[in-house]
N, CA, C and O of each residue as an XYZ file, in Angstrom:
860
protein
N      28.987    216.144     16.695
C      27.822    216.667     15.975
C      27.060    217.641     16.874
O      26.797    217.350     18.041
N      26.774    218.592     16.413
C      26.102    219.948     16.783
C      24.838    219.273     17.524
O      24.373    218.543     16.649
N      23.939    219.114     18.818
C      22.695    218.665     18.236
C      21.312    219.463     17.981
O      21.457    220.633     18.336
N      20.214    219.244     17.554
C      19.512    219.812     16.529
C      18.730    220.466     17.731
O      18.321    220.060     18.819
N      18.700    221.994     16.857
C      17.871    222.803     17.757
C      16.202    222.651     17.515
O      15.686    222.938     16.435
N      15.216    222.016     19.010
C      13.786    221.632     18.515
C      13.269    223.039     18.017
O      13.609    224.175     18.349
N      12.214    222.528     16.992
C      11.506    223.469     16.609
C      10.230    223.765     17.182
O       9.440    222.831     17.042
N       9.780    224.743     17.770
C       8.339    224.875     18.854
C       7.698    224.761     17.786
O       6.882    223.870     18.022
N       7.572    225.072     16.863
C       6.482    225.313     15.756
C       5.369    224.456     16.051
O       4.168    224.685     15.906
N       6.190    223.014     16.665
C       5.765    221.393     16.419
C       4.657    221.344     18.175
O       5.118    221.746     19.243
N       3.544    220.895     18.048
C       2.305    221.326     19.027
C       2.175    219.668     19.258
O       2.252    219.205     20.396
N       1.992    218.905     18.208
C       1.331    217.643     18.297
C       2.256    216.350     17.610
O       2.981    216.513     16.628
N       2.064    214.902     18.401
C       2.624    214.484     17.746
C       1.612    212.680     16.921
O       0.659    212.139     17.480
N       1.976    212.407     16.154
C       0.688    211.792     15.315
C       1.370    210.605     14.793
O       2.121    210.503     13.824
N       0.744    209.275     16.063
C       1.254    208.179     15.773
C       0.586    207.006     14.764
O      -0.645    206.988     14.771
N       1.248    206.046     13.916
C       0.557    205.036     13.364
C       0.517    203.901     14.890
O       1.143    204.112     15.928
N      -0.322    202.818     14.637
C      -0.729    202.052     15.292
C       0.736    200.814     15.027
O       1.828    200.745     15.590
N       0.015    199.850     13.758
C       0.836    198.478     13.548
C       2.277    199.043     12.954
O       2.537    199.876     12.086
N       3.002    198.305     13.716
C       4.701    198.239     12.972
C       5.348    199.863     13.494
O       6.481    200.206     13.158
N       4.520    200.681     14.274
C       4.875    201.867     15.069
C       5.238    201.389     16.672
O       6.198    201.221     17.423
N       3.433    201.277     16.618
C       3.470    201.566     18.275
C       3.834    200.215     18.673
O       4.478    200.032     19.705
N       3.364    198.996     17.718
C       3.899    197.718     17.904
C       4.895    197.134     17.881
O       5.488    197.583     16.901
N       5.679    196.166     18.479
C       7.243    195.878     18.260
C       7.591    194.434     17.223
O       8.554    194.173     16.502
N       6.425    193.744     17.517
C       6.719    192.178     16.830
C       6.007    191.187     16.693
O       5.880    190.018     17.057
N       5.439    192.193     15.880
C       4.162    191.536     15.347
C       4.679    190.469     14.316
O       4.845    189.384     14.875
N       4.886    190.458     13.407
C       5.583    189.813     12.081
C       6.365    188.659     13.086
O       5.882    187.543     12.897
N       7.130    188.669     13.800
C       7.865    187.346     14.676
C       6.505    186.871     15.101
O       6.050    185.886     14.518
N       5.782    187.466     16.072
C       4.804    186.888     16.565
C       3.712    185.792     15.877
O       3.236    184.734     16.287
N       3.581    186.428     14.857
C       2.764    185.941     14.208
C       3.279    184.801     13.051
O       2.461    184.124     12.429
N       4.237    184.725     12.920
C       4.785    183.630     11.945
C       5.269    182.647     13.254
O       5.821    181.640     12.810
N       5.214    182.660     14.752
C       5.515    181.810     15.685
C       3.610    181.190     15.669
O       3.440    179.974     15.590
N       2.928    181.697     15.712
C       1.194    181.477     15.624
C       1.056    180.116     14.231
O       0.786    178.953     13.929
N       1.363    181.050     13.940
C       1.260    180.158     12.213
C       2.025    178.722     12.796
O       1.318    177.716     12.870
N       3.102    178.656     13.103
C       3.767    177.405     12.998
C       3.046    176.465     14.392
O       2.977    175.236     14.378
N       2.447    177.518     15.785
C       1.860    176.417     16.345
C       0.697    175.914     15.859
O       0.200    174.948     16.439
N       0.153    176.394     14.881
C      -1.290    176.386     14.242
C      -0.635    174.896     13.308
O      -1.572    174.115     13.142
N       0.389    174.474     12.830
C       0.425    173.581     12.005
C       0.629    174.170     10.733
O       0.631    173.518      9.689
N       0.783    175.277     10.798
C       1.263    176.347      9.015
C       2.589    176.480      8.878
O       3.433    176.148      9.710
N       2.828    177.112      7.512
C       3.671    176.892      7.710
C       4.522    178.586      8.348
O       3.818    179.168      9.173
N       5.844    179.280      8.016
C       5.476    180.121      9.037
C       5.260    181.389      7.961
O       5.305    182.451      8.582
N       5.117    181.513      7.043
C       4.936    182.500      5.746
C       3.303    182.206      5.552
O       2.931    182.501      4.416
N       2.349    181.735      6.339
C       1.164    181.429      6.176
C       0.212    182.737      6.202
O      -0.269    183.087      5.124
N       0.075    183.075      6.731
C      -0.481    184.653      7.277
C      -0.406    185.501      6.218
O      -1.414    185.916      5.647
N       0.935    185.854      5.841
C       1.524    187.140      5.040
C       1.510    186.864      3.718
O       1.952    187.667      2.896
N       0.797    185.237      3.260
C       0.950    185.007      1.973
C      -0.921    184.806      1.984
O      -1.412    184.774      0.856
N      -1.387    184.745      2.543
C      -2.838    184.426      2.682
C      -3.420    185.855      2.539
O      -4.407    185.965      1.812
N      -2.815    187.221      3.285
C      -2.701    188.534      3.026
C      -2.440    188.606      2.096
O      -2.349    189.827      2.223
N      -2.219    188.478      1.235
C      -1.696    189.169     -0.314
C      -2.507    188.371     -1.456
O      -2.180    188.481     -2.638
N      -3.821    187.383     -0.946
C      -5.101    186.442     -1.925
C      -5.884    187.744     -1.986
O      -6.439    188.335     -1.060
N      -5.801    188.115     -3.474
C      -6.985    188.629     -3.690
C      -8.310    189.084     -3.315
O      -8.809    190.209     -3.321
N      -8.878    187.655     -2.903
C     -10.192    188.448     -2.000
C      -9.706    188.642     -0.901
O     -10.092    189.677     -0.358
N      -8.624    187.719     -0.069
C      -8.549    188.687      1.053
C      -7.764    189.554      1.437
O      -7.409    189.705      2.605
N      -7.232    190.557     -0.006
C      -6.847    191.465     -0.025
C      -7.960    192.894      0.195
O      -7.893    193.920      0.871
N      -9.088    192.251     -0.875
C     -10.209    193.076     -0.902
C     -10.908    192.999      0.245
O     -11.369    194.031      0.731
N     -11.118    191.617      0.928
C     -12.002    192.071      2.148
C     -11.220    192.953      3.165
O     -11.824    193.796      3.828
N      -9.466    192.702      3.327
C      -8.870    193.624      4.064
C      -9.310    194.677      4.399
O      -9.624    195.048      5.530
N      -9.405    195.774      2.432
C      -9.671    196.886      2.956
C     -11.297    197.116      3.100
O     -11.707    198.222      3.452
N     -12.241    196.002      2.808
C     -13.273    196.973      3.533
C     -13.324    196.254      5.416
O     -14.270    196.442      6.181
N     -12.383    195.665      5.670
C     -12.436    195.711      7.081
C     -11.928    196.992      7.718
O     -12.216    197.441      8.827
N     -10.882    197.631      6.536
C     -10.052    198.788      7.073
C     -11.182    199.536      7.318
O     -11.639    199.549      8.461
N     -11.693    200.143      6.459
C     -13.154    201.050      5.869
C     -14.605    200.927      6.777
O     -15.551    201.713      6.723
N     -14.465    199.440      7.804
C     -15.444    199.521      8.333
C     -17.091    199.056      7.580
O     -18.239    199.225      7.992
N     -16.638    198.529      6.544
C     -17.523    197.770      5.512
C     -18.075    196.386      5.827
O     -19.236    195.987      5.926
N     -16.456    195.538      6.004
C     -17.124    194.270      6.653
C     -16.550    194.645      8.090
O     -15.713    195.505      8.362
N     -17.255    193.728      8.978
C     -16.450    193.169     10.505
C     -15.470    192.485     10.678
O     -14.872    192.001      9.717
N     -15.074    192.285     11.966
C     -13.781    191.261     11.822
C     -14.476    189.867     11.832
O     -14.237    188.895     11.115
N     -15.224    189.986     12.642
C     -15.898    188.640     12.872
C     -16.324    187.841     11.344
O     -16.259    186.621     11.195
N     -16.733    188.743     10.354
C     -17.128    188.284      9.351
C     -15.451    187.546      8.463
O     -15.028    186.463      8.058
N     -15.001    189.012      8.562
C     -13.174    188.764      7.739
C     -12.828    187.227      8.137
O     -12.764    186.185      7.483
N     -12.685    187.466      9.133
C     -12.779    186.124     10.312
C     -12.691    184.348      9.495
O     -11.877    183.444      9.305
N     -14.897    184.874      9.093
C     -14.969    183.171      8.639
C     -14.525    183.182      7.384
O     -14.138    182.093      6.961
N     -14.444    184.452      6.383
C     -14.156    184.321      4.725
C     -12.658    184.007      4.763
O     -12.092    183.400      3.854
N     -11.920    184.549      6.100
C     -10.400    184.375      5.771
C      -9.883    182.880      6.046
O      -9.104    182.240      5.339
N     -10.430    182.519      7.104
C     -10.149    181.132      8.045
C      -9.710    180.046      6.785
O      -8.503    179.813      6.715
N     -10.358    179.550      6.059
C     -10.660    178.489      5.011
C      -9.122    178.919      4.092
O      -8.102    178.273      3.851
N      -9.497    180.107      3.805
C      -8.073    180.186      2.807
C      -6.692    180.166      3.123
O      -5.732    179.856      2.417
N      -6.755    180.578      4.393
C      -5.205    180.047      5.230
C      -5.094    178.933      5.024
O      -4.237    178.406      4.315
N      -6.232    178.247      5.813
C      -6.421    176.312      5.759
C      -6.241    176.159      7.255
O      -5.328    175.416      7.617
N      -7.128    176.874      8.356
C      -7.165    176.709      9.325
C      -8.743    176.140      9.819
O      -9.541    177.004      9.455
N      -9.168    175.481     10.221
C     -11.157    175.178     10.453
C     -11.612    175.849     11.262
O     -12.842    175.854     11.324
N     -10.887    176.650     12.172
C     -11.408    177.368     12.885
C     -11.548    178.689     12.771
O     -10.474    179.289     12.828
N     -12.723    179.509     12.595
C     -12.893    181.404     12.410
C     -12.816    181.676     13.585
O     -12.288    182.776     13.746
N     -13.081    181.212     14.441
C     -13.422    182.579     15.860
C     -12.458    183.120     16.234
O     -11.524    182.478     16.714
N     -12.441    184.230     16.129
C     -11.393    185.126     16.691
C      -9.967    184.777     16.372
O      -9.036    184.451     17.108
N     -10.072    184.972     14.768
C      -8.912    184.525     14.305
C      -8.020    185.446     14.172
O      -6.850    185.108     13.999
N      -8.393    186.847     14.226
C      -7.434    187.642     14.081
C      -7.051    187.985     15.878
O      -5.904    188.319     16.172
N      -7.733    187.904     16.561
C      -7.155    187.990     17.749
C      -6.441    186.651     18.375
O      -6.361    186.572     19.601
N      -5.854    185.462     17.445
C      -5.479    184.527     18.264
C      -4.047    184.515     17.176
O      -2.951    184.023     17.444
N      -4.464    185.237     15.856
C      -2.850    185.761     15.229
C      -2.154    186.283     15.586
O      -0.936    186.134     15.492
N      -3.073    187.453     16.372
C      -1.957    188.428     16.885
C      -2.193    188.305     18.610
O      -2.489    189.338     19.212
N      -2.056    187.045     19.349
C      -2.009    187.006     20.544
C      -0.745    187.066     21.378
O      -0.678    187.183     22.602
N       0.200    186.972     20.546
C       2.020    187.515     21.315
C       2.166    188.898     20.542
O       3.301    189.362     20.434
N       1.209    189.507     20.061
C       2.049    190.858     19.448
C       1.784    192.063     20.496
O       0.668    192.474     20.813
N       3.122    192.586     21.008
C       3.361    193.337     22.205
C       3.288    195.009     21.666
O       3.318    195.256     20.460
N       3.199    195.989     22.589
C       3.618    197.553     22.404
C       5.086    197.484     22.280
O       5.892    196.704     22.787
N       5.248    198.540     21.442
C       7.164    198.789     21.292
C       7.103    199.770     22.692
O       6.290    200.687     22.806
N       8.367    199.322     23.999
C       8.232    199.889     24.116
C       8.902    201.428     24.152
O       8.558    202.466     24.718
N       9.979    201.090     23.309
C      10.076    202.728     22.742
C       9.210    203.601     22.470
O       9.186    204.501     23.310
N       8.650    203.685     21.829
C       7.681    204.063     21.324
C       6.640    204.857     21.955
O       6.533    206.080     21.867
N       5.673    203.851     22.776
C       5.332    204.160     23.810
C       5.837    205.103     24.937
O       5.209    206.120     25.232
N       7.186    204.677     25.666
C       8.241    205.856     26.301
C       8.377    207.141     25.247
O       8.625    208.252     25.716
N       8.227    206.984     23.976
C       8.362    208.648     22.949
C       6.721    208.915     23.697
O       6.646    209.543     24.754
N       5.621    208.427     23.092
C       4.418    209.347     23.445
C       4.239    209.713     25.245
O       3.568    210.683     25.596
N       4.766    209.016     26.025
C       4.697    209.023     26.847
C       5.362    210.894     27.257
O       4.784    211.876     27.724
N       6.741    210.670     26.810
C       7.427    211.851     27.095
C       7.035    213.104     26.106
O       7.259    214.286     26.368
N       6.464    212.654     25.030
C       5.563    214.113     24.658
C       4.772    214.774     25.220
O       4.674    215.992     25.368
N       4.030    213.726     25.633
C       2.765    214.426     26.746
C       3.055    215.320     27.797
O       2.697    216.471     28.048
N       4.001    214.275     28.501
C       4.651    214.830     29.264
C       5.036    216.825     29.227
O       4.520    217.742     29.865
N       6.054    216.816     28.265
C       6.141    217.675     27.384
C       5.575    218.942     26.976
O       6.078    220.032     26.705
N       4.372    218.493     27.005
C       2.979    219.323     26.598
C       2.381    218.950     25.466
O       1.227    219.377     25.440
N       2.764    218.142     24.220
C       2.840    217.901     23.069
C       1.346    217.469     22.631
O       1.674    216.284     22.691
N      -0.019    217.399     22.240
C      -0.745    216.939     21.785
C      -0.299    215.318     21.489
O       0.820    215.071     21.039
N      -1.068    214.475     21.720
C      -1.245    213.046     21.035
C      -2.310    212.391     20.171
O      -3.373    212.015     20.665
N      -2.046    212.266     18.977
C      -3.038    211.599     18.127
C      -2.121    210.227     17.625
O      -0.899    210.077     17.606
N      -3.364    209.178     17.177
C      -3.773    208.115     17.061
C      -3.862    207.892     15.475
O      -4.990    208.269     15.159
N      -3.098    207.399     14.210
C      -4.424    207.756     13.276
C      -3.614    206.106     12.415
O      -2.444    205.874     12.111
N      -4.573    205.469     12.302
C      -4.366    203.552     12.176
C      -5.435    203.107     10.949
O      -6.666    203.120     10.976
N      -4.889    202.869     10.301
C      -5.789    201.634      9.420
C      -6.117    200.607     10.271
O      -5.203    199.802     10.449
N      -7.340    200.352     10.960
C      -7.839    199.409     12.000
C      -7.753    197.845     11.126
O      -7.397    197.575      9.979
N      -8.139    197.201     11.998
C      -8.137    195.941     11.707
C      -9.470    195.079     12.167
O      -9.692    193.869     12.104
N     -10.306    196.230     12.678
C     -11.419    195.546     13.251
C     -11.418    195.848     14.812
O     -10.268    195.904     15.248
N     -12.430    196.062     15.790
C     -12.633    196.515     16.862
C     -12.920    195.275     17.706
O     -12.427    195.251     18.833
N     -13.670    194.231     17.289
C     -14.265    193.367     17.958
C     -14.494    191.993     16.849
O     -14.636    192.042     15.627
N     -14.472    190.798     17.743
C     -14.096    190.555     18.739
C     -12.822    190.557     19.680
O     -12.650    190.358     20.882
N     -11.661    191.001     18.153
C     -10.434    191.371     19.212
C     -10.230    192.727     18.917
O     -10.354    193.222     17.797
N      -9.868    193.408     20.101
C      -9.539    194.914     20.169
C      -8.131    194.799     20.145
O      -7.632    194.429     21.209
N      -7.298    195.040     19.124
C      -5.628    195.800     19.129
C      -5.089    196.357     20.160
O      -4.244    195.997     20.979
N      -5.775    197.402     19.978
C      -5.520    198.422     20.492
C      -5.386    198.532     22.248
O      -4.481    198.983     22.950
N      -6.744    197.891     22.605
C      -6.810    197.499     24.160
C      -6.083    196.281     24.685
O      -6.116    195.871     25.845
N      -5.287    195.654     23.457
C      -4.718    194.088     23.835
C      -3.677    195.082     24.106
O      -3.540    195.168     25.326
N      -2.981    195.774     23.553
C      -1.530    196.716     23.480
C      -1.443    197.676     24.556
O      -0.376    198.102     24.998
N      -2.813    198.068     25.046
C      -2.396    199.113     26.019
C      -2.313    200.091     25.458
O      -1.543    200.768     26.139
N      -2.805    201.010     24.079
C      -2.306    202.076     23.839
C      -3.325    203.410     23.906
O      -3.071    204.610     23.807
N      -4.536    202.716     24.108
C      -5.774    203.787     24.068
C      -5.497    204.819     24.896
O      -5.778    205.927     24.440
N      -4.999    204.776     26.044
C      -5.112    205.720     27.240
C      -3.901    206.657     26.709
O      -3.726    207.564     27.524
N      -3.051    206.737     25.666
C      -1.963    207.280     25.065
C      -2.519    208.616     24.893
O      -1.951    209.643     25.264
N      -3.244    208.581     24.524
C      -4.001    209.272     23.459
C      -4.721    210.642     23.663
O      -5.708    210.510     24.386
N      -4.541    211.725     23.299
C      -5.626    213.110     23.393
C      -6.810    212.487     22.104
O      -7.910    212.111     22.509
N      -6.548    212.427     20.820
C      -7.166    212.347     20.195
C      -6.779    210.651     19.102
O      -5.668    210.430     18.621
N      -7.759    209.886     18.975
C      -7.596    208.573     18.021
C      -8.185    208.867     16.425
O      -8.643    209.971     16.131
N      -8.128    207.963     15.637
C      -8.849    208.544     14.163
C      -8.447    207.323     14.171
O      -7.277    206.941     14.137
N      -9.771    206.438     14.233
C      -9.238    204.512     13.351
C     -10.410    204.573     12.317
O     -11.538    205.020     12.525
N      -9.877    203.989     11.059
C     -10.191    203.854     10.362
C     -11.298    203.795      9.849
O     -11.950    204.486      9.066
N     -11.547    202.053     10.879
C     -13.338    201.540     10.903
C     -14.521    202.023     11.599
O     -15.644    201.553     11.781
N     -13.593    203.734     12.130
C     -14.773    204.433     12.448
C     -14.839    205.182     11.764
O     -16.031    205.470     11.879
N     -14.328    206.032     10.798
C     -14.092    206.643     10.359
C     -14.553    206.527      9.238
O     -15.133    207.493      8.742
N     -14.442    205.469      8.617
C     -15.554    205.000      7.169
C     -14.057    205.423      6.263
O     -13.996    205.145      5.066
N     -13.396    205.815      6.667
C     -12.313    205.770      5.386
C     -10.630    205.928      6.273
O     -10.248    206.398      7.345
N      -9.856    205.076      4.827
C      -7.928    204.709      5.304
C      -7.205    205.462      4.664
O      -7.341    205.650      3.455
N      -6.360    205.986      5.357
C      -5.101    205.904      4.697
C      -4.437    205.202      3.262
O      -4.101    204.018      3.309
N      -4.303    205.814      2.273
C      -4.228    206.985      2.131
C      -4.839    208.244      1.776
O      -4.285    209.298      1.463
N      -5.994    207.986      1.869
C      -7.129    208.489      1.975
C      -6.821    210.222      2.450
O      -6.821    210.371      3.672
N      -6.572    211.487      1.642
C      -6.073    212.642      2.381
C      -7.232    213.364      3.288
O      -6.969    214.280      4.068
N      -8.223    212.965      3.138
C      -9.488    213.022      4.502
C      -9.110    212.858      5.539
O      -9.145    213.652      6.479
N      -8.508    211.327      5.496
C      -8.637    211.043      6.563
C      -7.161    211.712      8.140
O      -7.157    211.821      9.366
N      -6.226    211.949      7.019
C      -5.428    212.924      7.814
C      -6.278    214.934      8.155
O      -5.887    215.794      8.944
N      -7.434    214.972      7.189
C      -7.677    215.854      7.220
C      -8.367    216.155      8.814
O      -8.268    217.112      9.582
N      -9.190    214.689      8.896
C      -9.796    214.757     10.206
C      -8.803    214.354     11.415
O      -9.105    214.937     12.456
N      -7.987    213.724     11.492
C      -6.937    214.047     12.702
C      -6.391    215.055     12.716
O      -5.494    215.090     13.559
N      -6.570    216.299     11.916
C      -5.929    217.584     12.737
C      -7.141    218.329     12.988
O      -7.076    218.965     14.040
N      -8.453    218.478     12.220
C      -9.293    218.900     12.695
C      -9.669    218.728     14.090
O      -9.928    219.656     14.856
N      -9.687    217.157     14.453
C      -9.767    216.590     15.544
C      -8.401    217.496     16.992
O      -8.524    217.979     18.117
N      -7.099    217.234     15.874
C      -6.015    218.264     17.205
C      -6.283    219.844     17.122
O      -5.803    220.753     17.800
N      -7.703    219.888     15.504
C      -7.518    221.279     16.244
C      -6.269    222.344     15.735
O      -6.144    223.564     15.837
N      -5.586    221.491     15.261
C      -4.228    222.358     14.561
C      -3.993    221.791     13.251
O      -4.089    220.674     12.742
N      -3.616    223.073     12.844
C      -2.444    223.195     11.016
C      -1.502    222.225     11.174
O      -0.793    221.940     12.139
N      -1.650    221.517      9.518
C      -0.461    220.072      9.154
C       0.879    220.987     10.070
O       1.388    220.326     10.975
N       1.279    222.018      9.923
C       2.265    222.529     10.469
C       2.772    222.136     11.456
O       3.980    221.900     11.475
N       1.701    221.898     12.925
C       2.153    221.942     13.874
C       2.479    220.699     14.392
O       2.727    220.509     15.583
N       2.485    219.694     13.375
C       2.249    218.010     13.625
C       3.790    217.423     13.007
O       4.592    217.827     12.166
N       3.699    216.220     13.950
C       4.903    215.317     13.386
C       4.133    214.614     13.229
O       3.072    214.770     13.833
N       4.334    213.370     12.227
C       3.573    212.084     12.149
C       4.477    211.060     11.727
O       5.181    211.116     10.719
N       4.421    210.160     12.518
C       4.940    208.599     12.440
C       4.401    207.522     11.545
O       3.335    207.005     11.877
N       4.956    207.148     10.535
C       4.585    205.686     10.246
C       5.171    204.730      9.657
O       6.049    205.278      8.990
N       5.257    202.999      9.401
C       5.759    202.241      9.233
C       5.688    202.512      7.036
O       6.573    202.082      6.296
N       4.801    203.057      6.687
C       4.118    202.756      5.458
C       4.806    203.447      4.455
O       3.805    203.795      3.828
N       5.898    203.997      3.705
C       6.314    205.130      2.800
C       4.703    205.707      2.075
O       4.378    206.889      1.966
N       3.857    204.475      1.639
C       2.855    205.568      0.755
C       2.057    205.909      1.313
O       1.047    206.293      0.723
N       2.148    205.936      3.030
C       1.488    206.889      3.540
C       1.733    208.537      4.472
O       1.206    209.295      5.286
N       2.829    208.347      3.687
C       3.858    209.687      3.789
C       3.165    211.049      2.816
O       2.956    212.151      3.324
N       2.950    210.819      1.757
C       3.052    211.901      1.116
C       1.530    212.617      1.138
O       1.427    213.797      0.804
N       0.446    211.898      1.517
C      -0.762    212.717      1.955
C      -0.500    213.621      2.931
O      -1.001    214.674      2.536
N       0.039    213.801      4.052
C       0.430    213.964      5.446
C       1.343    215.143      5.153
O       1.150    216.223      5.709
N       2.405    214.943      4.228
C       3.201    215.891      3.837
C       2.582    217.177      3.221
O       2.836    218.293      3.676
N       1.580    216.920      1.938
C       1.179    217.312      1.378
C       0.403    218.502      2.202
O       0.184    219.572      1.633
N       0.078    218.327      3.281
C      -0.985    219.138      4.624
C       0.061    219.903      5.203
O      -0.282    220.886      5.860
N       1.855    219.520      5.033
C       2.164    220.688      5.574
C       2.679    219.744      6.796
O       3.693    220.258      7.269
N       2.318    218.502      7.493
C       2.749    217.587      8.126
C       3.905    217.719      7.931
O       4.222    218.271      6.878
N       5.260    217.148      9.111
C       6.234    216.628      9.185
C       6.164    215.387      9.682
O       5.758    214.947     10.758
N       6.845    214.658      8.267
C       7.042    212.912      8.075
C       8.082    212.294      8.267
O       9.168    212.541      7.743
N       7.671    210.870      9.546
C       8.587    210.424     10.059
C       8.797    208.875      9.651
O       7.950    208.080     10.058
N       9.836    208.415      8.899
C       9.215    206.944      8.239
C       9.737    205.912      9.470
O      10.902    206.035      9.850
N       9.108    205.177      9.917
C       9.292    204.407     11.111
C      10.107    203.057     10.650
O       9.540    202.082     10.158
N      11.629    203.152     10.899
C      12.523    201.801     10.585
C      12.445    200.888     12.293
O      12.134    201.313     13.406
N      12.821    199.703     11.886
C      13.310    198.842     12.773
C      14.635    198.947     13.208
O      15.381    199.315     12.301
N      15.150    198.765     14.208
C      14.831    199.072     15.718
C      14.354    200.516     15.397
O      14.630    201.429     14.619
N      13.440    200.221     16.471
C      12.651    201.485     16.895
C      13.473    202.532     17.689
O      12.856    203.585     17.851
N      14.867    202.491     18.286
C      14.942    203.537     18.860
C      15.779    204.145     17.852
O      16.274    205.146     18.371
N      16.162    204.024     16.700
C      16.520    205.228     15.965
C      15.042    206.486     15.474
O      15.188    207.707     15.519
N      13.916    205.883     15.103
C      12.833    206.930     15.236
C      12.875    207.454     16.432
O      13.319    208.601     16.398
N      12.633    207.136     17.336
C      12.517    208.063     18.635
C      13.637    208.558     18.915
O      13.656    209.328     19.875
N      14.995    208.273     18.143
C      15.715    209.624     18.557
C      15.724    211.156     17.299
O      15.971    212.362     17.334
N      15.307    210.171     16.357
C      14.990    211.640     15.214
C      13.447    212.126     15.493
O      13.159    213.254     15.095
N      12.470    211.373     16.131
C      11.339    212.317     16.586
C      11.931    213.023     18.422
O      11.499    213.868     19.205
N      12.425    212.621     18.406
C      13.049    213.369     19.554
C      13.576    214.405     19.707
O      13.315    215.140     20.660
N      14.447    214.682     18.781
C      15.238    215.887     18.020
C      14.508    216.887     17.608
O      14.620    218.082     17.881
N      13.601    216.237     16.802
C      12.333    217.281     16.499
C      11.312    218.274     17.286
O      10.822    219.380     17.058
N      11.232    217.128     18.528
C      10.512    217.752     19.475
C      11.357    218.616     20.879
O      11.073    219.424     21.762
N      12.331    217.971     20.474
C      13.383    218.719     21.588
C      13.218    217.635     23.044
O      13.341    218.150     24.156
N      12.962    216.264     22.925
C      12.638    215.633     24.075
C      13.801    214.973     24.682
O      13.719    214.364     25.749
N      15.136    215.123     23.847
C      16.502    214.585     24.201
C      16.324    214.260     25.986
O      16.190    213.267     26.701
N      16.402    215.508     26.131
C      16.774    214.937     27.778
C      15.537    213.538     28.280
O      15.658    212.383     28.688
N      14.532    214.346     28.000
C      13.535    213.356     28.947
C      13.748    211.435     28.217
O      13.528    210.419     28.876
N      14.138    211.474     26.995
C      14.410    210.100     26.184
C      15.662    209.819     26.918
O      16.105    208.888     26.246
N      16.475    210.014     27.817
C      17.544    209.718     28.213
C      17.743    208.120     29.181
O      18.850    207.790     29.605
């Protein structure tokens, strides 16, 4: 196979947060559940209750806190304890580190780095600083600062404002298909993020022309 000639066009590259930059979360967290006494589908079926579907997204939105999500969610799992429940769900969930090695070698590169995540809440557990990924970053866009998610076409509007550059000059990563076609729509190039992670980083690789340095 021929391999693919990068296109310079491409300036920046524009990562999702969960199920991107993360590797195993979903194992992690159904191992939580079962030391918790749940069972291990506890979490991901408690996610999909109604209200705390709805409080989800105004945690995304920055509406409620986590701390609050926290005590309304605790009870409906069937756990007695709120504090820092979302940071003790996701207390084995690690950086991919593929992933990480891709932004790493963009930078490298010259490539712009943006950030742009449906948050989960800042405090009392930070994601983001549990993962190590803040310092990644030229530019972030989370959600719950932002007052608005994905798919929200704003909110991609303000991560390029933020890089500063035309959907053109951007790749963007994410785990989500329906959050593909806002992104596109700007002129973005869309990257749908499968498991194992190193087949994305070799088709965002290609793109960016980073073959050698991914070696």
């Amino acid at each position: 196979m021929t391999p693919q000639t990068p296109d310079r066009r491409y300036r920046a590259l524009i990562l999702d947060f969960g199920g991107v930059l993360t590797d195993n979360a979903r194992l992690a967290i159904r191992r939580w559940c079962v030391s918790e006494g749940l069972d291990e589908e506890a979490w991901r079926r408690t996610r999909r209750h109604p209200d705390v579907r709805s409080w989800y997204r105004e945690l995304e939105r920055g509406t409620m806190s986590q701390a609050e999500w926290n005590r309304r969610t605790a009870p409906v799992l069937g756990v007695a304890d709120h504090e820092n429940l979302m940071g003790r769900a996701w207390s084995g969930v690690t950086a991919s580190a593929d992933m990480v090695a891709l932004a790493k070698a963009a930078r490298r590169a010259g490539y712009r780095l943006a950030m742009l995540s449906n948050s989960f809440g800042l405090d009392p557990y930070d994601p983001y600083a549990a993962c190590g990924v803040w310092e990644l970053f030229d530019v972030t866009v989370v959600s719950e600062l932002a007052g608005m998610a994905k798919p929200d076409p704003e909110i991609y509007r303000l991560a390029l404002e933020r890089l500063d550059l035309p959907g053109e000059a951007c790749v963007f990563v994410d785990d989500y298909p329906g959050n593909l076609p806002p992104a596109q729509a700007l002129g973005i190039t869309t990257v749908l993020a499968t498991k194992p992670h190193r087949g994305v980083v070799e088709q965002v690789g290609a793109l960016l022309g980073l073959d050698g340095a991914l070696a």
